[in-house]
N, C-alpha and C positions, 0 to 999 in steps of 0.2 A: 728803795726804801718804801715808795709806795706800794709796790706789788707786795711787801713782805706782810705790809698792814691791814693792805684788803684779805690778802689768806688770812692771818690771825682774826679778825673780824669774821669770814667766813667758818673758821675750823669752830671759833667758839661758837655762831649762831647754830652748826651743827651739832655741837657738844650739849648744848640748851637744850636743843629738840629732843636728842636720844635721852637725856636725861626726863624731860618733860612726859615724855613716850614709857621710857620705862617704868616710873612713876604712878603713870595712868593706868597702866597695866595690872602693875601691883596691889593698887587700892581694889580694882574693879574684879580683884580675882577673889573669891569666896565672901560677896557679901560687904568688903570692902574695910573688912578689921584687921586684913594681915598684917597690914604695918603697924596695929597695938599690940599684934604677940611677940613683939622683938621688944627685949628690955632695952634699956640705956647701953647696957653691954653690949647688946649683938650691933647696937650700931654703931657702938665704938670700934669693937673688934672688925668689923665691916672697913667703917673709915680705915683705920689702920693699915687694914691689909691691902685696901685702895692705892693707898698714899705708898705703902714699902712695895710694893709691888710695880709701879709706876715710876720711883725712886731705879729700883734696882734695873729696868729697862731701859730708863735713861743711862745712868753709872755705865753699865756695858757697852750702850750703845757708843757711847762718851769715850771708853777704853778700846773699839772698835777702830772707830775715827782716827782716835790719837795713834795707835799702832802703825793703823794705814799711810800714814801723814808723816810718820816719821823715819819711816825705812825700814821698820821691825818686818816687815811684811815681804821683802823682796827676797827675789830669790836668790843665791850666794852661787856662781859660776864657779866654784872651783877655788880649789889653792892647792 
């Protein structure tokens, strides 16, 4: 239980960074107003496609799992 905490602690201090990183990047790119020419929409539509995009990697992966785990997957010798 403790190793599973230190990863989740670790994967998000990662997730922080790349977020902070890309972030930096974005502002510093043309002068630093790119992130005012995105209306309220594009960063909704953004979130969005974040979140179903992420959703639907999970679900599969989820459906992967469960397949494998439950015999779906094996091979059938004959009858």
């Amino acid at each position: 239980m403790k190793s599973i905490i230190l990863l989740s602690l670790v994967l998000g201090v990662l997730l922080a960074g790349a977020v902070w990183v890309s972030v930096y990047i974005w502002t510093s790119m043309d002068g630093g107003d790119v992130t005012f020419s995105i209306s309220w929409h594009g960063w909704l539509a953004m979130g969005l496609g974040v979140v179903f995009t992420v959703g639907l990697g999970v679900g599969l992966m989820a459906l992967v799992f469960h397949s494998s785990r439950s015999g779906h997957d094996d091979l059938d010798d004959g009858a």
